[in-house]
N, C-alpha and C positions, 0 to 999 in steps of 0.2 A: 400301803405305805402312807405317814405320816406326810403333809402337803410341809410340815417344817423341818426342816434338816437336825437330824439328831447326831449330837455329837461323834463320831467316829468309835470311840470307847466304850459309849455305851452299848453298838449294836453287835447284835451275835455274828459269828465266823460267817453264818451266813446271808444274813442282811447284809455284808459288807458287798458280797460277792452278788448279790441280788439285782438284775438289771431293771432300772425306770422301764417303765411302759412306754410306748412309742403309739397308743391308740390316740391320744389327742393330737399329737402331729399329722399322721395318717389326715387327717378329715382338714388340715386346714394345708396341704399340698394336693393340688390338684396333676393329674396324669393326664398326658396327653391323648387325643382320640387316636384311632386309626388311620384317617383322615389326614389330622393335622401330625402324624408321623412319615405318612407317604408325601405329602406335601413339603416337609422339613427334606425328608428324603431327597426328592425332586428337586428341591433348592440347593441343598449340600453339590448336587449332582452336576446341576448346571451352572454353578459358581465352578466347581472342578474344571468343569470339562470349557468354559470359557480361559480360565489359568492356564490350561493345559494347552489351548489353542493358539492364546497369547506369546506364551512359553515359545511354542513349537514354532509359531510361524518367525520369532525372533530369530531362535536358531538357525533355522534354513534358508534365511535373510543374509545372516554374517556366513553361514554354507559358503551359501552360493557366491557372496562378496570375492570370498579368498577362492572359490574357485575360480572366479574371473581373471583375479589377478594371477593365480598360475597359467593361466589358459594362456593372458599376454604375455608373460614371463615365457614361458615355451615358443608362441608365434615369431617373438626378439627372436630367441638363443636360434629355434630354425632357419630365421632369414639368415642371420648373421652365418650360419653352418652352411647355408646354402651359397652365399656371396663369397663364401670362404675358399668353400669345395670349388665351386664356376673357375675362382682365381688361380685354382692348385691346376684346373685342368687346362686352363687355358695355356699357364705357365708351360706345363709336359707337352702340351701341340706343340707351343714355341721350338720348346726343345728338341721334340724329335722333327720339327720342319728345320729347323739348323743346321741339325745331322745329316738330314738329307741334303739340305742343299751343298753342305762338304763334300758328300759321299757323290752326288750328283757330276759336280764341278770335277775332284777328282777322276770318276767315271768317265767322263765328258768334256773335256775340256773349252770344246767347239761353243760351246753353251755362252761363253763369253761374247761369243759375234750375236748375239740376239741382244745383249745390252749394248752392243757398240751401237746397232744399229738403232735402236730406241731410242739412245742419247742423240745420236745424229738428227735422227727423224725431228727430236724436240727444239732442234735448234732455228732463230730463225731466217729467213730467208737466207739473206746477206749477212755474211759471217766470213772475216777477214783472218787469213793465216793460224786456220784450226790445229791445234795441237790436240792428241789424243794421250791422255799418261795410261799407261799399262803396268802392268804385272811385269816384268821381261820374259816368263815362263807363255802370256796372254799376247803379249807384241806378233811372235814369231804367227801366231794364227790369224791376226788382226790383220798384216802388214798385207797377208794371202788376198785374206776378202776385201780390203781396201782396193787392191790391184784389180780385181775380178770388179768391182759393185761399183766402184765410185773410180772411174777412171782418168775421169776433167778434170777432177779434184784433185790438188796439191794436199796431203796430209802429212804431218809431222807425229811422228812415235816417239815420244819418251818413255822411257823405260825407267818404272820406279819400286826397285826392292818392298819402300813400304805400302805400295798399294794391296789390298789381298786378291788372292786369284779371283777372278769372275766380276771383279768390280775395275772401274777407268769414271775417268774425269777429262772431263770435255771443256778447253779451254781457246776461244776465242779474244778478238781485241776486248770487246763490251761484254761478252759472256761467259759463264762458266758454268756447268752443269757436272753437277758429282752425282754419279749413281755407281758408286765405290759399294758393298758389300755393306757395308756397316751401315752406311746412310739408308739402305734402300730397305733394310733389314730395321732403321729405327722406324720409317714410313710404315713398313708393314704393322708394328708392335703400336705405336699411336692412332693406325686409324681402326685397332683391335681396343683403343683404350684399355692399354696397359703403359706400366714404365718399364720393363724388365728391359736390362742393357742387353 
């Protein structure tokens, strides 16, 4: 082929289609060795595999991040299940030492001279014109052991509908001691640190 471009029209069907030679290109691109392709290689490789390492170690960074915070998310929610649970159990003791003590007191009624006498015991020395208030169902057993226990002693019985069974209150000139049912029942629940009435 001509090195000057000949018009399009004049060349035959096949000159058209005829492709330039590619031998003076060849000789002024040079091909890499073997060498410098394992080397490129090599390089390609260890650019990768540092990306990849960067990559990776990023990932299992933010991982592990969120697994932390679930890990404290859960340690909360079990204390919290755990304080919760302690409080339901403690609660059902309550309850069923309630019951017993109903069921006790009913069973027992005698049971009330061990608080008589507790309350007496706590009083001090001198202690002028004691009154004891009762149950009236708790008087009639009181009045027994008073007679039998404390015979020097002048004691007065009143008799009060609203007291509950197995509870009295202990009333002197300067002093007054209540170890009524209710009372002695809230001592027990606060030194259990709870509020449950």
């Amino acid at each position: 082929m001509a090195s000057d471009p000949t018009p399009k029209e004049q060349l035959t069907a096949y000159q058209r289609w005829e492709l330039n030679t590619f031998d003076d290109t060849r000789d002024k691109v040079k091909l890499p060795t073997a060498d410098q392709l394992q080397r490129i290689q090599q390089q390609a490789y260890q650019e990768g595999f540092s990306a990849g390492m960067k990559d990776g170690r990023a990932e299992s960074h933010a991982i592990a991040q969120r697994m932390q915070a679930v890990m404290l998310a859960l340690n909360h929610s079990m204390s919290q299940f755990e304080e919760a649970m302690a409080q339901e159990i403690m609660n059902l003791a309550l309850d069923i030492a309630r019951q017993m003590v109903r069921s006790a007191l009913e069973a027992e009624p005698a049971i009330v001279l061990a608080v008589v006498r507790e309350a007496i015991e706590s009083l001090p020395q001198t202690y002028h014109h004691p009154t004891l208030v009762l149950h009236p169902e708790d008087a009639l057993l009181v009045r027994d052991m008073l007679a039998q226990e404390y015979q020097g002693e002048t004691w007065r019985i009143q008799e009060d509908l609203r007291m509950e069974r197995g509870g009295c209150r202990v009333e002197t000139g300067a002093t007054e001691i209540d170890a009524n049912m209710e009372g002695r029942w809230q001592r027990i629940v606060s030194a259990l640190g709870s509020d449950v009435p």
